[in-house]
C-alpha positions in Angstrom: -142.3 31.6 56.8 -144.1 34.7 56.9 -147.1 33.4 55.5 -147.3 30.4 57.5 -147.2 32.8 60.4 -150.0 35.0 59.3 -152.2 32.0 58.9 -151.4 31.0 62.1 -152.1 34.5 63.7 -155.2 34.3 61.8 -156.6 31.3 63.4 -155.2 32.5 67.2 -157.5 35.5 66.8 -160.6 33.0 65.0 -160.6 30.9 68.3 -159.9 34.3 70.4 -162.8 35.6 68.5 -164.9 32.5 70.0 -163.2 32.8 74.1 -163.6 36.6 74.5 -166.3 37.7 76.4 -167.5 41.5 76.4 -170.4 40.7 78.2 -169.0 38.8 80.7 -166.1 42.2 80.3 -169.1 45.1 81.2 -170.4 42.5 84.3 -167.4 42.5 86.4 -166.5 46.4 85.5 -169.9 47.0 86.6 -169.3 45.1 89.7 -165.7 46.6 90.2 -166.7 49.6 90.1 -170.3 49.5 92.2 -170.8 51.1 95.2 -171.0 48.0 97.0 -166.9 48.2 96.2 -166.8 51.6 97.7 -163.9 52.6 95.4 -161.7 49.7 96.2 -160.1 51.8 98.5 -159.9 51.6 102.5 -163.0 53.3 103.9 -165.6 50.4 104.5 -163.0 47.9 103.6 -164.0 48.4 100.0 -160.1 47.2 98.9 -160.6 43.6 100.4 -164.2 43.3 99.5 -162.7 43.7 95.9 -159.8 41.3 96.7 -162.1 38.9 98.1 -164.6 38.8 94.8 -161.6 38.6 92.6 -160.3 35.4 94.6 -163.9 33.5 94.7 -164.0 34.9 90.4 -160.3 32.5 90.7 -161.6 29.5 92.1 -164.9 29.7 89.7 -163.1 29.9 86.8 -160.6 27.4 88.2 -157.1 28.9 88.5 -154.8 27.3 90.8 -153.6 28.7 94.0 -149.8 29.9 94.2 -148.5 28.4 97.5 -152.0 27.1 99.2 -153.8 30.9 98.4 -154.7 33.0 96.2 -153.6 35.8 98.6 -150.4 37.7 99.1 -151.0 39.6 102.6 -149.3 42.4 103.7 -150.0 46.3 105.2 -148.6 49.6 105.4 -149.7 52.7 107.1 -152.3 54.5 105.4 -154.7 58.1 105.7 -158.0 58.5 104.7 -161.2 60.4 104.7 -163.9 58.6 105.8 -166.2 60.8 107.4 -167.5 64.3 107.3 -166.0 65.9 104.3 -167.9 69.7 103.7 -166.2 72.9 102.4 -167.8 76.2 102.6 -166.9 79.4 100.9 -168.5 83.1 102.2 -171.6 80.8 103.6 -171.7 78.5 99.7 -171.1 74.7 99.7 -168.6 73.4 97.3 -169.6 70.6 96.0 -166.7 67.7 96.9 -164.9 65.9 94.3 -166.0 68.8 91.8 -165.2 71.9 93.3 -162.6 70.8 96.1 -160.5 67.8 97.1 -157.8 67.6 99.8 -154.5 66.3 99.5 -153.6 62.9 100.7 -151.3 63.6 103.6 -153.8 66.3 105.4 -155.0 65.7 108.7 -158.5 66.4 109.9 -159.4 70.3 110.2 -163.2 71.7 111.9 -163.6 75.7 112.2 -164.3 78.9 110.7 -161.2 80.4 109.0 -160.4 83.9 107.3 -158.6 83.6 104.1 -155.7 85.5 102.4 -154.7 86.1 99.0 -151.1 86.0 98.5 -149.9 88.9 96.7 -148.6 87.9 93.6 -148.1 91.5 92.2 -145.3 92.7 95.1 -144.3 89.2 95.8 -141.7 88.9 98.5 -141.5 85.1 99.0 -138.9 85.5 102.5 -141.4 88.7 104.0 -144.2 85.9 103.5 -142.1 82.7 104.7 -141.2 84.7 108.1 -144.8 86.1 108.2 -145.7 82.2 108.2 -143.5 81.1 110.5 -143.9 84.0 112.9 -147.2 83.3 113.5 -149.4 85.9 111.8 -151.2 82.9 109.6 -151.7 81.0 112.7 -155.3 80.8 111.9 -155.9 81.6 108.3 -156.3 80.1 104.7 -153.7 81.2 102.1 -154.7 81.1 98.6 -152.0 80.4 95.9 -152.7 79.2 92.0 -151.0 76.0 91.2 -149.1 77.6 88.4 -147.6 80.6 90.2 -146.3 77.8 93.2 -144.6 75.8 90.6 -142.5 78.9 89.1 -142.1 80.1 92.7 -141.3 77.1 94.8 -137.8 78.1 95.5 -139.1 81.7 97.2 -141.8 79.6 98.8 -139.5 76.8 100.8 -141.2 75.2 103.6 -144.7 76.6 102.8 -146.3 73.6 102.3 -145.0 72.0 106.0 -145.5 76.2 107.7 -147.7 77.3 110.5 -150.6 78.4 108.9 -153.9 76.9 109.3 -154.5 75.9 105.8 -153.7 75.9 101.9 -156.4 76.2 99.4 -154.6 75.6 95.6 -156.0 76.4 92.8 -156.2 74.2 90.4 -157.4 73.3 86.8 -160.6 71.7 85.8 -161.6 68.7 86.2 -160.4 68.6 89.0 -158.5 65.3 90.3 -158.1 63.7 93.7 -154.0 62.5 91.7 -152.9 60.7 95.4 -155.5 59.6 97.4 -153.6 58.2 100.3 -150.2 58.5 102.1 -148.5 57.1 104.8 -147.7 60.2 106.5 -149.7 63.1 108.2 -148.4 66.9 107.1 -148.7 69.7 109.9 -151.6 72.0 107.7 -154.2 71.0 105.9 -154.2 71.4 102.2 -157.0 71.5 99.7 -157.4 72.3 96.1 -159.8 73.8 94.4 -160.8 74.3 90.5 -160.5 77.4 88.4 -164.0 78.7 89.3 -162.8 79.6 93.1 -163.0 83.5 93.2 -160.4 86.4 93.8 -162.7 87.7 96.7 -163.3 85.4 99.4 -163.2 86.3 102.8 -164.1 83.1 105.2 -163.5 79.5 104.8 -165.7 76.5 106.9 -164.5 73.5 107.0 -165.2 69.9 108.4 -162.6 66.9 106.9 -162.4 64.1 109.2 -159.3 62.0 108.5 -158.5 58.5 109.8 -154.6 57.1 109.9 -154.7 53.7 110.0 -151.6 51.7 111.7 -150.7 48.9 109.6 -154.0 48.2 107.4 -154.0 44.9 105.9 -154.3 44.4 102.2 -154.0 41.6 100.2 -152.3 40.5 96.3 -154.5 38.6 94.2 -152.4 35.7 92.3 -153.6 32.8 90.5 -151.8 30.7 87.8 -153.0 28.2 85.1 -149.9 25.5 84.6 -148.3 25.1 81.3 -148.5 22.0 78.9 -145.4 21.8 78.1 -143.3 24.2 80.0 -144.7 25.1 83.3 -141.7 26.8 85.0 -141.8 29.0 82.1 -144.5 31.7 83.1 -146.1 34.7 81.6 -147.7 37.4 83.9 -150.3 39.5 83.2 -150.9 42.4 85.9 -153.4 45.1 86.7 -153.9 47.1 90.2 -157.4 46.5 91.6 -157.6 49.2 94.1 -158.8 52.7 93.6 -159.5 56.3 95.1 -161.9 55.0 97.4 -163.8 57.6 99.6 -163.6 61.3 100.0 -166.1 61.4 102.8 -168.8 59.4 103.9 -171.2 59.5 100.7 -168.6 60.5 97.9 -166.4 57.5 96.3 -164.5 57.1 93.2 -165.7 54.2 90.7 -162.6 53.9 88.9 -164.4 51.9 85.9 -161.7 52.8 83.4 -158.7 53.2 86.5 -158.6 50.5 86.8 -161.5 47.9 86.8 -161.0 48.0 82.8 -157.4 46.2 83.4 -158.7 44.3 86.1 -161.9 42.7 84.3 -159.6 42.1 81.5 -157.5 40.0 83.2 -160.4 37.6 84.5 -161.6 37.4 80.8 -157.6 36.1 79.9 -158.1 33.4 83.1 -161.1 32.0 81.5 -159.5 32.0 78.0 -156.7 30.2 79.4 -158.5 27.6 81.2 -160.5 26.5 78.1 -157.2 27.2 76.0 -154.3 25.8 78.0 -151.1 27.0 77.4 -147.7 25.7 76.8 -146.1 28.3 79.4 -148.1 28.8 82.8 -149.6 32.3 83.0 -149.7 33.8 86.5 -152.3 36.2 86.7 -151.8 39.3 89.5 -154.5 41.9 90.4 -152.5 44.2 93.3 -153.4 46.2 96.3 -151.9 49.8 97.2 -150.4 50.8 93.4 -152.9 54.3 94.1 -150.7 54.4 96.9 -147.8 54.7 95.9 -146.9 50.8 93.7 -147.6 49.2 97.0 -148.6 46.0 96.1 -146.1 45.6 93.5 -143.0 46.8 95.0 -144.0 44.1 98.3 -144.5 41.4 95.1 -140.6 41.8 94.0 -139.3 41.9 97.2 -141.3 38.5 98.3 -142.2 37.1 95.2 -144.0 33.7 95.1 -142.7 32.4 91.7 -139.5 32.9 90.5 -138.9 36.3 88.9 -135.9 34.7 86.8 -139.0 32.5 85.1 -141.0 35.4 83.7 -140.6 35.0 79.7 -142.7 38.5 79.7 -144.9 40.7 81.8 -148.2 42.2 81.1 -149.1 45.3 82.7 -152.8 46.5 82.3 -153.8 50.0 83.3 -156.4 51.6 81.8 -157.7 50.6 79.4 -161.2 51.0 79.2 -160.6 54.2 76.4 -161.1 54.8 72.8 -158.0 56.3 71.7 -156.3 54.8 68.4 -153.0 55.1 69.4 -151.9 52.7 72.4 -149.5 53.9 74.6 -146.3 52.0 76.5 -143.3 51.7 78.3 -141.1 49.0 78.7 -137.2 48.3 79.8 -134.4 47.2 77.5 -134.8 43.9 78.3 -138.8 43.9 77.4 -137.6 45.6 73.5 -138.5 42.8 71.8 -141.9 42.0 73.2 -142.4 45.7 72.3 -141.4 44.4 68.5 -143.5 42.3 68.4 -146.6 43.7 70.1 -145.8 46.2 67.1 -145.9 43.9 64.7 -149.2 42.0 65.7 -150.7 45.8 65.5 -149.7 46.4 62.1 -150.5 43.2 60.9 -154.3 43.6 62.6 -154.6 47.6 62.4 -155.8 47.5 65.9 -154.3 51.1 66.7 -152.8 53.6 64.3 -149.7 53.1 66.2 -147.9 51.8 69.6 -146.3 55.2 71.1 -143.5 54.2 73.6 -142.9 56.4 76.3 -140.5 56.9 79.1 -140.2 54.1 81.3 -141.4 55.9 84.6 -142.7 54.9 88.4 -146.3 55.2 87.2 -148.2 51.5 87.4 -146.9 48.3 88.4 -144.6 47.1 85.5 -142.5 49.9 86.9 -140.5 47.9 90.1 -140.4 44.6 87.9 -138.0 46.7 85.5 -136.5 47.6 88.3 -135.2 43.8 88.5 -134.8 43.7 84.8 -138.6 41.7 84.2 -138.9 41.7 80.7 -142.6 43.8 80.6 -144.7 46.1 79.2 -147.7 48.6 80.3 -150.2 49.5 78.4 -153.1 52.1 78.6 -154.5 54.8 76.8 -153.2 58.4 77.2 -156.3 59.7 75.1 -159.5 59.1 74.9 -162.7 59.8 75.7 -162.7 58.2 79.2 -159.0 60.0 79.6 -160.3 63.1 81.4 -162.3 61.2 84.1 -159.6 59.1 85.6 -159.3 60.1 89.0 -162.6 61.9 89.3 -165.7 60.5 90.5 -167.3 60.7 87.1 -164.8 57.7 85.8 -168.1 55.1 85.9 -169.2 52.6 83.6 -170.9 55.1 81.5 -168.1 57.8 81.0 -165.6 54.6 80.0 -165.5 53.0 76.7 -165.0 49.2 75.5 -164.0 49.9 72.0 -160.5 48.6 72.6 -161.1 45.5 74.9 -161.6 42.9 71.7 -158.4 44.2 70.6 -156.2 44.4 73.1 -157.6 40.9 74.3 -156.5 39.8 70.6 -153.3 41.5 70.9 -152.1 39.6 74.3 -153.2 36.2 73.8 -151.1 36.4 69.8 -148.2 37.8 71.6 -148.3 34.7 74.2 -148.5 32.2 71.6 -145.8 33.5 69.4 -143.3 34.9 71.7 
């Protein structure tokens, strides 16, 4: 029996061999993550001008509509950085995206600040915390390292949300805008910067211009090709289109590897299925808003279009445009023995040195379909060559790799035809 299933494995991955299409792969990466995408974020609508190039790749390759569209609409309330976005330091520019980012929930902030150095040496967290809130930061910059916050938070309660005029963190290099977006505005305006930011500075300029949107519109991308034989019976294979966007005007975030790799991949399984029909549907899903916060995903369960109790297994691609040689993933009790037997398509192959399992965690879009007890999987790379860029402007076509994508393509459409 085992042989018979090797054989059979073996001629899966021949015709896969024949259907993959790295070419075809790099051309909508490229595209994905081009500046005529503007991040796939919400500055310049570059979100639904990806959404809207994934639907018309749909009806090319010829996936059916799920309900009349191949849109799931919905919004949320959303802040951005759209416009002027220029740090200063002593009279130098930083350069944005490099040497500074600011986080998510900050609102706009214009002026000429002094700057203080918190004294880490005679540290008296409440003396500082009533110096906050009495006013004498009104309108100053304090500096703290990221490090000495986290071992100090509990001293430091209500400095984040206190009255002074801004935060500048310290943080390592390279230096990552991790949340773009948030649904909330905070009172101060918070920025980090990387390691290089000095001990000495006296006077901060700055000019961020947010935008808070009310309700921005996004959409779900959802397509299906109908099973042969069994067409309630579905297969979903997943990966969140959007990305980082803008952080001002000129600066956007490509997101090549995070996460046009998982994206692209799944158009490459749509045409593979369409000239290789299945005996299960598979329902493909590219989702809006996972940067912020699993948006798109978390609306999906709560309204879903298809049955969840008809998912035989979930797919969740997220990064995978890396050349590390162990693949990393998570999955729920109920997804064990897809896990098995991604693991045992891997050994057979030699894909990957291994498949390391991590903690199931609210980090991608498989996450909320555990939630209902899905049975699915993510996978991505947690090393790599590409690994360091992901959420830095430097995650481009040319900083990603596509070592893994004839793999992992192999890897998904054996598992469908032998779960």
């Amino acid at each position: 029996m085992k042989k018979i299933l090797f054989f059979v494995s073996l001629l899966l991955l021949v015709n896969a061999a024949h259907s993959q299409d790295l070419k075809r792969y790099r051309k909508d990466i490229k595209t994905l993550s081009s500046k005529n995408m503007e991040g796939r974020g919400y500055c310049k609508n570059g979100m639904n001008k990806a959404a809207a190039f994934l639907a018309k790749e749909f009806e090319k390759i010829g996936v059916e509509k799920v309900n009349g569209s191949y849109y799931q609409t919905f919004s949320y309330d959303v802040n951005v950085f759209p416009g002027k976005a220029e740090v200063r330091i002593d009279g130098k520019k930083l350069k944005v995206g490099e040497q500074w980012v600011v986080r998510e929930f900050s609102p706009g902030c214009h002026g000429v600040y002094d700057i203080y150095y918190i004294d880490t040496v005679n540290f008296d967290g409440k003396k500082l915390m009533a110096d906050i809130n009495g006013g004498l930061y009104d309108e100053k910059f304090i500096v703290i390292d990221w490090d000495f916050y986290r071992t100090h938070y509990r001293d430091l309660n209500g400095f984040t949300r206190g009255r002074q005029k801004g935060i500048i963190c310290r943080w390592s290099t390279p230096l990552k805008f991790y949340k773009a977006y948030s649904d909330f505005l905070a009172p101060t305006v918070i920025i980090w910067v990387n390691s290089e930011f000095g001990n000495d500075a006296k006077q901060i300029e700055i000019n961020i211009d947010n935008q808070f949107f009310k309700n921005y519109q996004v959409r779900n991308v959802i397509g299906m090709i109908p099973g042969m034989k069994y067409p309630d019976s579905t297969f979903v294979v997943t990966a969140h289109y959007d990305h980082q966007g803008h952080l001002g005007a000129k600066q956007y975030y490509p997101g090549a590897n995070d996460n046009a790799s998982g994206t692209a991949m799944l158009l490459n399984l749509a045409r593979y299925y369409m000239k290789n029909r299945p005996e299960c549907s598979v329902v493909f899903i590219a989702f809006a808003g996972e940067e912020a916060g699993l948006r798109g995903s978390l609306h999906y369960v709560e309204n879903p279009m298809l049955p969840l109790e008809n998912i035989k297994y979930l797919i969740n691609l997220d990064m995978i445009g890396d050349n590390g040689i162990n693949l990393y993933a998570e999955t729920n009790v109920s997804g064990e023995r897809g896990l098995r037997l991604f693991e045992e398509i891997n050994n057979e192959n030699q894909f990957f040195s291994s498949i390391q399992r991590g903690e199931l965690a609210g980090n991608s879009d498989h996450f909320p379909f555990t939630e209902k007890n899905v049975p699915a999987i993510l996978m991505m790379f947690e090393e790599g060559d590409a690994f360091p860029y992901y959420h830095t402007y430097k995650d481009t076509v040319k900083t990603m790799s596509f070592d893994s994508f004839e793999k992992i393509f192999k890897m998904i459409t054996t598992f469908i035809n032998r779960y």
